[in-house]
N, CA and C atoms as an extended XYZ file, in Angstrom:
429
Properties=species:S:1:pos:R:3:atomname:S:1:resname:S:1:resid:I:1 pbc="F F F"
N        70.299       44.265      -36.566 N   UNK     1
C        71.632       44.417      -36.036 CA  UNK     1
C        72.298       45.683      -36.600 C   UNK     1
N        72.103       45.924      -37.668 N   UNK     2
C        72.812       47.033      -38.679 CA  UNK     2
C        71.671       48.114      -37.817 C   UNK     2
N        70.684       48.311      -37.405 N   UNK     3
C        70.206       49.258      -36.732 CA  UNK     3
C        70.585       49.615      -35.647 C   UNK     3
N        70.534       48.719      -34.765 N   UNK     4
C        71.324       48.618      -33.542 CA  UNK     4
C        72.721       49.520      -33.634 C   UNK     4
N        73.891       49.098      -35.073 N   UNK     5
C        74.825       49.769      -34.965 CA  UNK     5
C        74.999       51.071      -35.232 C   UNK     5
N        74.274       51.439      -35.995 N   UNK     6
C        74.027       52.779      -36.680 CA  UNK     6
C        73.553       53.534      -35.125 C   UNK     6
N        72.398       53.186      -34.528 N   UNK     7
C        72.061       53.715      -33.158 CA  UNK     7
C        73.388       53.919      -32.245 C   UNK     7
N        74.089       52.646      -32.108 N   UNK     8
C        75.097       52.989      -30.948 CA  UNK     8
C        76.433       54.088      -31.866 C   UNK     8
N        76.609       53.953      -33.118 N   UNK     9
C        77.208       55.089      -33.657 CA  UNK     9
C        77.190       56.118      -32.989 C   UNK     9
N        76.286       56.366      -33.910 N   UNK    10
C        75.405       58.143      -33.420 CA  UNK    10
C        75.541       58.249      -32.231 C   UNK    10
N        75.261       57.369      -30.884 N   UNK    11
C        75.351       57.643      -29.669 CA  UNK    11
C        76.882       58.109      -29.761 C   UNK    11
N        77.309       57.620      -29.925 N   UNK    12
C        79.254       58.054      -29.758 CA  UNK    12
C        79.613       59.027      -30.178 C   UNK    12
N        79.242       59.091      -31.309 N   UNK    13
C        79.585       60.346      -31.962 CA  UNK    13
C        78.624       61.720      -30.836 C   UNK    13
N        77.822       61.561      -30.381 N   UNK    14
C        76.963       62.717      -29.537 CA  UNK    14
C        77.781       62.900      -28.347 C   UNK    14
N        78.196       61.619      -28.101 N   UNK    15
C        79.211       61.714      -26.154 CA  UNK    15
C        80.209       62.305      -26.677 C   UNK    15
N        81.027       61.547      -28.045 N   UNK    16
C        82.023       62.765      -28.623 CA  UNK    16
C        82.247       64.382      -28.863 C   UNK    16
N        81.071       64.749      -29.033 N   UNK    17
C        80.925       66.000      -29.685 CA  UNK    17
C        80.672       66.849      -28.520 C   UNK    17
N        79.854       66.035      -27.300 N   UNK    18
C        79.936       66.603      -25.909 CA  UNK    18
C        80.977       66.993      -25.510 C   UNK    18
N        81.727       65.815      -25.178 N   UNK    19
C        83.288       65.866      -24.440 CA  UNK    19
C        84.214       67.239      -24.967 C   UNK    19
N        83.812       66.848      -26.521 N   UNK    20
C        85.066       68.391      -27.375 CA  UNK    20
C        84.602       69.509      -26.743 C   UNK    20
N        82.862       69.632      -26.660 N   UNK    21
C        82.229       71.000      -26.164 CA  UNK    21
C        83.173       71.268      -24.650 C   UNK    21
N        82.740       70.074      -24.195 N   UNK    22
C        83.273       70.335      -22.392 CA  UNK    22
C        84.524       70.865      -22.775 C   UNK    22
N        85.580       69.792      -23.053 N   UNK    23
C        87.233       70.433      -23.251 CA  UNK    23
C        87.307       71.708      -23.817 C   UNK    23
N        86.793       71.954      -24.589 N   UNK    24
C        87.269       73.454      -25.438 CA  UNK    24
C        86.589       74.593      -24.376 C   UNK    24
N        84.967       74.345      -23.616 N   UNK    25
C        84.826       75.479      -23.083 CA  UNK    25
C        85.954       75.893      -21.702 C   UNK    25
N        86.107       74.123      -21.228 N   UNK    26
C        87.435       74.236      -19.802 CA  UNK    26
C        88.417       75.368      -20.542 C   UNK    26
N        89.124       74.878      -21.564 N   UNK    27
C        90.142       75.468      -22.547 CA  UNK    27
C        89.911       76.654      -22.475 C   UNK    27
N        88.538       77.171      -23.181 N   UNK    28
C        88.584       78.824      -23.066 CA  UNK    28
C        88.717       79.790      -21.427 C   UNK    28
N        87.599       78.524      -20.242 N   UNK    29
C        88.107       79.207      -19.539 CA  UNK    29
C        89.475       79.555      -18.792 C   UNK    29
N        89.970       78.549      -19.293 N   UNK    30
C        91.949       78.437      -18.851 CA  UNK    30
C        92.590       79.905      -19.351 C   UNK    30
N        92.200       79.612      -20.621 N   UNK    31
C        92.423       80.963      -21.773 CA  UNK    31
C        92.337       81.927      -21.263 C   UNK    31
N        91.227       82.803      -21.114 N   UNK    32
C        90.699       83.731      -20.417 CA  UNK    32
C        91.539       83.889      -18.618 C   UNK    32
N        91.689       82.666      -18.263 N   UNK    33
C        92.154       83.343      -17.328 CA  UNK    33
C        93.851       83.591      -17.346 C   UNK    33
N        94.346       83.165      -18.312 N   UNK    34
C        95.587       83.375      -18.546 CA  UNK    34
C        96.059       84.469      -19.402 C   UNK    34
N        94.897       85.044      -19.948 N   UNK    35
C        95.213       86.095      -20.651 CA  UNK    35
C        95.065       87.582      -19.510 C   UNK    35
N        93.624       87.470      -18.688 N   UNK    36
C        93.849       88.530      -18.062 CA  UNK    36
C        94.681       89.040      -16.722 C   UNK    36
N        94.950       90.104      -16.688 N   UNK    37
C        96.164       90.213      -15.268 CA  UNK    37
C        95.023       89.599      -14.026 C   UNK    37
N        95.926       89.655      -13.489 N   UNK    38
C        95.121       89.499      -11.635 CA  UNK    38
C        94.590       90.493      -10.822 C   UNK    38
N        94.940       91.677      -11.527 N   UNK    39
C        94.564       93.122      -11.264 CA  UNK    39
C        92.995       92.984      -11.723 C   UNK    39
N        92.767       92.783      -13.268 N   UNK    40
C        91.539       92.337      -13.843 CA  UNK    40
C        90.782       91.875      -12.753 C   UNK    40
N        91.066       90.223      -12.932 N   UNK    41
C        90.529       89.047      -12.415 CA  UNK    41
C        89.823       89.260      -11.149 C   UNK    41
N        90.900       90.536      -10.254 N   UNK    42
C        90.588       90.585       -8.550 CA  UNK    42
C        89.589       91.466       -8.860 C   UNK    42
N        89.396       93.040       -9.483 N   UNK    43
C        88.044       93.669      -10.033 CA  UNK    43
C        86.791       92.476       -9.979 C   UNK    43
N        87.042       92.069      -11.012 N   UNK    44
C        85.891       90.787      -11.158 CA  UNK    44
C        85.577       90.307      -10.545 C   UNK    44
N        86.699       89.653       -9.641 N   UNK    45
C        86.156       88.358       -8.357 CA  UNK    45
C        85.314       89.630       -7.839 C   UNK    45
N        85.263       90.773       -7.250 N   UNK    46
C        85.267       91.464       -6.378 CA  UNK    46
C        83.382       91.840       -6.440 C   UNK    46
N        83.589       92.413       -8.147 N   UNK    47
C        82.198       92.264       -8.491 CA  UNK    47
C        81.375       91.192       -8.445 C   UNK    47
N        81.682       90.215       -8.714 N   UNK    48
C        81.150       88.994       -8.574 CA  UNK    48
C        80.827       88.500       -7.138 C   UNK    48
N        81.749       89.013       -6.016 N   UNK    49
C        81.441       88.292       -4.895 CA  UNK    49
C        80.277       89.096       -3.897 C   UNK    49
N        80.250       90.788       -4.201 N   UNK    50
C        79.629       91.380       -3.997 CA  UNK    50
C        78.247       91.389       -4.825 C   UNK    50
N        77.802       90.843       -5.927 N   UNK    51
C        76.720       90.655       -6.635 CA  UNK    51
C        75.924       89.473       -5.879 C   UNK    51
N        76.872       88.274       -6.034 N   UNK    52
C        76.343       87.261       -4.987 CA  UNK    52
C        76.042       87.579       -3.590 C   UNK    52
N        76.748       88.746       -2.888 N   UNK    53
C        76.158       89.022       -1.388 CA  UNK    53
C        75.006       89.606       -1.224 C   UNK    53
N        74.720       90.628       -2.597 N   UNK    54
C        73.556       91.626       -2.710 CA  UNK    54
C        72.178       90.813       -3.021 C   UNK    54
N        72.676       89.955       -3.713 N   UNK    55
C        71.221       89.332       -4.385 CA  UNK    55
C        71.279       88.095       -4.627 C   UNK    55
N        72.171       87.502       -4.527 N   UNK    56
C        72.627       86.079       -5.312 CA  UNK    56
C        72.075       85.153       -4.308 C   UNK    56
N        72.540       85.620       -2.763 N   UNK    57
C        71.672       84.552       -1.432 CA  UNK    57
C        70.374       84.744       -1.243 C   UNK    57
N        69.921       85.469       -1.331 N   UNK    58
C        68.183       86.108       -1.354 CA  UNK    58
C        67.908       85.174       -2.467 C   UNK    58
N        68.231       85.012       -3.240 N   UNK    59
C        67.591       84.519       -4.804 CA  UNK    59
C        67.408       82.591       -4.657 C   UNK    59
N        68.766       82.452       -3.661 N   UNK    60
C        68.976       80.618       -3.613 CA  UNK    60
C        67.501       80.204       -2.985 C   UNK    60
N        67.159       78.870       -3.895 N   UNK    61
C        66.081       78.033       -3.611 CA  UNK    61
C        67.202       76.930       -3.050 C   UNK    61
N        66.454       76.823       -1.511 N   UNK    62
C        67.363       75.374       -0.965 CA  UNK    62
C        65.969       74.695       -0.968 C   UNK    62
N        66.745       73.400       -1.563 N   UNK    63
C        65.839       72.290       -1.543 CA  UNK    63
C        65.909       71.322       -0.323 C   UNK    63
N        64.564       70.295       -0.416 N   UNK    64
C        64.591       69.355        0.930 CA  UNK    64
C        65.813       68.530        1.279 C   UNK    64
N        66.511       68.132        2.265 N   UNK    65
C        66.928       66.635        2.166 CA  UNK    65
C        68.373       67.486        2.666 C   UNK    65
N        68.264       68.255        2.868 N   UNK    66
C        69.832       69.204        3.512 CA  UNK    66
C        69.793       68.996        5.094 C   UNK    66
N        68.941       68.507        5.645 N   UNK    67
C        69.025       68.263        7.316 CA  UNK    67
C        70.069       67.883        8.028 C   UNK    67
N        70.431       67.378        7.107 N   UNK    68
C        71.836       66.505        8.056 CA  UNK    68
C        73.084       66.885        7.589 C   UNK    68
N        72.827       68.245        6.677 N   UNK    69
C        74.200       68.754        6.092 CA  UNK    69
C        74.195       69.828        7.661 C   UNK    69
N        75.865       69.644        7.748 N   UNK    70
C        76.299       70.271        8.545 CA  UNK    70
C        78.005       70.669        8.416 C   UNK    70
N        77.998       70.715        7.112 N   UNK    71
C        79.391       71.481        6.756 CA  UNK    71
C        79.469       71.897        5.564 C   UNK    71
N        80.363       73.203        4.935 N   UNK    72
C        80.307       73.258        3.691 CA  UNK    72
C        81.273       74.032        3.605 C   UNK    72
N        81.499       74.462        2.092 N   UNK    73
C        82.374       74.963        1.671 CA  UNK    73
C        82.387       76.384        0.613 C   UNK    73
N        83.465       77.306        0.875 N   UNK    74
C        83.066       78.219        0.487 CA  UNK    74
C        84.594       78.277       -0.544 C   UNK    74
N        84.367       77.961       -1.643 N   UNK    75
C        85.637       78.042       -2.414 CA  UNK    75
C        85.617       79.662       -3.432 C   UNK    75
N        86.909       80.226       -3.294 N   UNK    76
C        87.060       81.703       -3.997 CA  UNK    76
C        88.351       81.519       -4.915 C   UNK    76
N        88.059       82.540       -6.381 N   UNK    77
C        89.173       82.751       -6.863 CA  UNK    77
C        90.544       83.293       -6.091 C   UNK    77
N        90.225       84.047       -5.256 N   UNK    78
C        90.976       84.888       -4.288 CA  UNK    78
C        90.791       84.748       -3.030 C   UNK    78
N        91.647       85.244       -2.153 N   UNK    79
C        91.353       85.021       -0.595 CA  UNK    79
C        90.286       85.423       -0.306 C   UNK    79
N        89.218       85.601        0.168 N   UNK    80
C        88.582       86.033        0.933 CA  UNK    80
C        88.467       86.925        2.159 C   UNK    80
N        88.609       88.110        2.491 N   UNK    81
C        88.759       88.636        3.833 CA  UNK    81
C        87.572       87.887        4.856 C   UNK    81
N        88.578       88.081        5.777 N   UNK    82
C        87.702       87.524        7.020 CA  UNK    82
C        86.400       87.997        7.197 C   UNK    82
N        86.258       88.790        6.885 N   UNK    83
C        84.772       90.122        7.455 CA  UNK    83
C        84.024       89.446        6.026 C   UNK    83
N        84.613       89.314        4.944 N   UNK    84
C        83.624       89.003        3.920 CA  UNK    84
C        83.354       87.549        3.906 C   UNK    84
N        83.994       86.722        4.727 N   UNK    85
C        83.923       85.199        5.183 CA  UNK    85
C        82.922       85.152        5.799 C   UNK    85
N        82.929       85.911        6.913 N   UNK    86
C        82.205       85.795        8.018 CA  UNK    86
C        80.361       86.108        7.403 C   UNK    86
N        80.408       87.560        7.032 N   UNK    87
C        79.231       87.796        6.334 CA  UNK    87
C        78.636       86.678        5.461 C   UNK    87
N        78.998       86.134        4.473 N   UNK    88
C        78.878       85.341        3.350 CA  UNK    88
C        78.559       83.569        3.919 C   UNK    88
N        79.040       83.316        5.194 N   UNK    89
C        78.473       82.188        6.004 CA  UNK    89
C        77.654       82.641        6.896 C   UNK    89
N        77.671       83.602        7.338 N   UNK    90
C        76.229       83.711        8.747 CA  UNK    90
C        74.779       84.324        7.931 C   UNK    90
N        75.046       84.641        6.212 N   UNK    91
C        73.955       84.776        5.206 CA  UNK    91
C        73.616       83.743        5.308 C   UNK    91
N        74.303       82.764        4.309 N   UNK    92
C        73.699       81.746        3.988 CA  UNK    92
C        73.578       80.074        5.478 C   UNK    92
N        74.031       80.531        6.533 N   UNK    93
C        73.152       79.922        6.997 CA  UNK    93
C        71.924       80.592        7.823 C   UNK    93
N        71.925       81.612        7.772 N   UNK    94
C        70.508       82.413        7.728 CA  UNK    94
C        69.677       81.702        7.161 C   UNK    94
N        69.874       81.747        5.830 N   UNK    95
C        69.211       81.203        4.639 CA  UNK    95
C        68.688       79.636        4.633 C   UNK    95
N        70.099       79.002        5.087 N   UNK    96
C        69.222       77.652        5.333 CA  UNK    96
C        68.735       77.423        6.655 C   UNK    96
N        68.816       78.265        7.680 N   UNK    97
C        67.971       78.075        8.702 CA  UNK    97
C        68.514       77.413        9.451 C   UNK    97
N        70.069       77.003       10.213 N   UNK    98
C        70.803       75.963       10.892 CA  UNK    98
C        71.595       76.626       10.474 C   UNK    98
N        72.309       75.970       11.668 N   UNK    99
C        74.503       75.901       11.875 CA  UNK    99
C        75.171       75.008       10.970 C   UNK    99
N        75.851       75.661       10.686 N   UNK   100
C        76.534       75.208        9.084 CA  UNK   100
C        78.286       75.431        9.670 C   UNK   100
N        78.948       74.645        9.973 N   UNK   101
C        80.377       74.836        9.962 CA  UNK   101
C        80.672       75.090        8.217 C   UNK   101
N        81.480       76.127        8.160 N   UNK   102
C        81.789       76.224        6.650 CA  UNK   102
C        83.406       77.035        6.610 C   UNK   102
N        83.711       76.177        5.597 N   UNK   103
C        85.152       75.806        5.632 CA  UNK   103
C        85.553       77.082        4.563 C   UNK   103
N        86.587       77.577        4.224 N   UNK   104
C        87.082       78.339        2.659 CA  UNK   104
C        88.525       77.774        2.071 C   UNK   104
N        87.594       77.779        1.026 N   UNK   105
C        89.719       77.136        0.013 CA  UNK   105
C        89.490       78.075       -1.146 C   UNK   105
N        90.844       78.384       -1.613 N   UNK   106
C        91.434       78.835       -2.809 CA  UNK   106
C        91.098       77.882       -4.108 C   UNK   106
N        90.783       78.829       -5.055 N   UNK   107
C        90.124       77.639       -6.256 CA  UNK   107
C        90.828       79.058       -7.581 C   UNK   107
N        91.691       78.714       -7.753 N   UNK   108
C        92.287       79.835       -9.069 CA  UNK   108
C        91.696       79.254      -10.420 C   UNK   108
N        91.316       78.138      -10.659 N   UNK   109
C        90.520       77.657      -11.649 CA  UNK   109
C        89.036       77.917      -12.175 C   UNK   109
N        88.718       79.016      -11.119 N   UNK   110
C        87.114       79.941      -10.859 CA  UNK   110
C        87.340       80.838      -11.745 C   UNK   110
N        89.079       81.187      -12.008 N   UNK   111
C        89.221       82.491      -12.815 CA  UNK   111
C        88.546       84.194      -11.740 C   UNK   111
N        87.393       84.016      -11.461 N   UNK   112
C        87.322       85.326      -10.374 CA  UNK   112
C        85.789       84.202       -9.773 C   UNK   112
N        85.601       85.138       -8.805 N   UNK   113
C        84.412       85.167       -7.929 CA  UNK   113
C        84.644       83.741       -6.682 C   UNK   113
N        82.903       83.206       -6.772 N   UNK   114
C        83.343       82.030       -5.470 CA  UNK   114
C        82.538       80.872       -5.764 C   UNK   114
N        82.286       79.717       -5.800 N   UNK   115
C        81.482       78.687       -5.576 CA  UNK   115
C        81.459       78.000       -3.932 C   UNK   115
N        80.293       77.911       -4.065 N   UNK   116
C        79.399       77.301       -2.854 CA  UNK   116
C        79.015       76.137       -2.554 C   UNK   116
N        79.478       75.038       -1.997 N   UNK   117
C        79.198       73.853       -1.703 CA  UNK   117
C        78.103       73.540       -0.671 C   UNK   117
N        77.355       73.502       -0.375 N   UNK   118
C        76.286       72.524        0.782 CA  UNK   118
C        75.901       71.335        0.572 C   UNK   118
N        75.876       70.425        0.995 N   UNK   119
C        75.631       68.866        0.519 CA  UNK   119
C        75.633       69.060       -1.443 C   UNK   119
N        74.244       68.580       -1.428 N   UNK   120
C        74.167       68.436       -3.080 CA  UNK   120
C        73.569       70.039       -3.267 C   UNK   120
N        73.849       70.918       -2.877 N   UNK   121
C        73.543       72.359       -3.083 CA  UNK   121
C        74.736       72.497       -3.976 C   UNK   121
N        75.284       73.414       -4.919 N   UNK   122
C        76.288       73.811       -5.733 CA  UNK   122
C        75.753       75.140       -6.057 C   UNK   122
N        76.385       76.013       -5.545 N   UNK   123
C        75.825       77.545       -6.161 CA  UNK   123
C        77.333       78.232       -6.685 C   UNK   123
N        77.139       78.211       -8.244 N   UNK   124
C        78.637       79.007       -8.958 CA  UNK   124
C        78.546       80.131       -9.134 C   UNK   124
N        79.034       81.268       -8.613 N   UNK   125
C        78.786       82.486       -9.030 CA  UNK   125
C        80.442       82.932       -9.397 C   UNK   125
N        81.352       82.034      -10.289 N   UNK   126
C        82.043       82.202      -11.016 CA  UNK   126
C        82.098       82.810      -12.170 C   UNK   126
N        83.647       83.567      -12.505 N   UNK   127
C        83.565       83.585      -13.938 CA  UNK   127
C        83.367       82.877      -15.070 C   UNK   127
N        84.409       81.489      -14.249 N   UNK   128
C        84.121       80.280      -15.288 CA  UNK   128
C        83.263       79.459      -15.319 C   UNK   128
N        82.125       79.749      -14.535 N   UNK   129
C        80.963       79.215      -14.838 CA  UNK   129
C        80.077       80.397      -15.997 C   UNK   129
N        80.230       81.691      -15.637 N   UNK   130
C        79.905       82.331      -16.837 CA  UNK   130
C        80.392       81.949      -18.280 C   UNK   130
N        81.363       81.556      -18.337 N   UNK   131
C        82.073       81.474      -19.756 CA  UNK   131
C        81.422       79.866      -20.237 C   UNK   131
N        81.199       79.424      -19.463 N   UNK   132
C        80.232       77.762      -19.549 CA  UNK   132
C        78.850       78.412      -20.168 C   UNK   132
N        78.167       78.970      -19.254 N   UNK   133
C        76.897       79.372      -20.056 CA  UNK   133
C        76.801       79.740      -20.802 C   UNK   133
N        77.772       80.912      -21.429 N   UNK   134
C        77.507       81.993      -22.525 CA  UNK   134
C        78.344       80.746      -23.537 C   UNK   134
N        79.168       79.902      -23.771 N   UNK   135
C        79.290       78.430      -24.476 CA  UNK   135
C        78.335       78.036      -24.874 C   UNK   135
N        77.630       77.592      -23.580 N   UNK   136
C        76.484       76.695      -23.828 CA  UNK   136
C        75.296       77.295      -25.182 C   UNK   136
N        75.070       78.380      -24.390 N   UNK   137
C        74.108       79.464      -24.772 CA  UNK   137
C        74.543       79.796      -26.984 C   UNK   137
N        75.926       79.510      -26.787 N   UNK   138
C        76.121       79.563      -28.564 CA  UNK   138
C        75.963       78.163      -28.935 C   UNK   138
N        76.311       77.011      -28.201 N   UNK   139
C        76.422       75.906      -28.710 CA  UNK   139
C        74.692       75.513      -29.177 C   UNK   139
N        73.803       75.895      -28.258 N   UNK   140
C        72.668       75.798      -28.781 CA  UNK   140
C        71.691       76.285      -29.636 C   UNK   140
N        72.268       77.714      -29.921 N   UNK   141
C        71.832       78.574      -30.423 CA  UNK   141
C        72.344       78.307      -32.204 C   UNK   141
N        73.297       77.435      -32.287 N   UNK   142
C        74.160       77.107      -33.418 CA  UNK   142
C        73.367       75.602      -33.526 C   UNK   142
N        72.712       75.120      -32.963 N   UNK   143
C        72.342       73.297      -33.416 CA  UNK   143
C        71.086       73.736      -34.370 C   UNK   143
């Protein structure tokens, strides 16, 4: 029994130490985006959305079981121009090979660039998914 507890301890304490990781990296990316102007941020999105047009859709592995997806979503730090809407959905359903109605929303919580919804597809080519990895990338590098 005293093993048992010591085990479910430690488990808690690990979901704990997760959760702080998650909150503090959300935190930094809040940070970060509150520190830089929008002048910044729009540079960035800009690079970022153009990195993902150059190479980022060429690169996506779509997996099986998307057949019956037939809508998605194209969420950006920033508006999107129409012409770069348009391009950025008739790619990627290039890519998956079918008609894809695909929707766009505003997501200021990206900090810059865009994430990509298709069924269980998720493609982040965010800032604040950068600031997650390069987290991650110390948090492990530190265990």
């Amino acid at each position: 029994m005293i093993k048992e507890a010591e085990k479910a301890r430690k488990m808690l304490i690990l979901d704990m130490e997760k959760k702080i990781r998650e909150k503090a990296i959300e935190e930094a990316a809040e940070l970060i985006k509150n520190s830089l102007s929008d002048e910044i941020r729009l540079i960035i999105h800009n690079h970022l959305v153009g990195e993902f047009m150059k190479s980022g859709i060429d690169n996506l592995k779509i997996p099986l079981g998307l057949e019956g997806v037939s809508e998605a979503t194209i969420k950006s730090a920033f508006p999107l121009e129409d012409d770069t809407f348009d391009t950025l959905a008739s790619r990627l359903k290039e890519k998956m090979g079918k008609d894809i109605d695909f929707t766009r929303k505003e997501d200021s919580s990206l900090v810059s660039g865009l994430l990509v919804n298709i069924g269980s597809v998720v493609v982040d080519a965010s800032l604040k998914w950068i600031i997650k990895e390069k987290a991650r990338q110390l948090v492990n590098e530190n265990k």
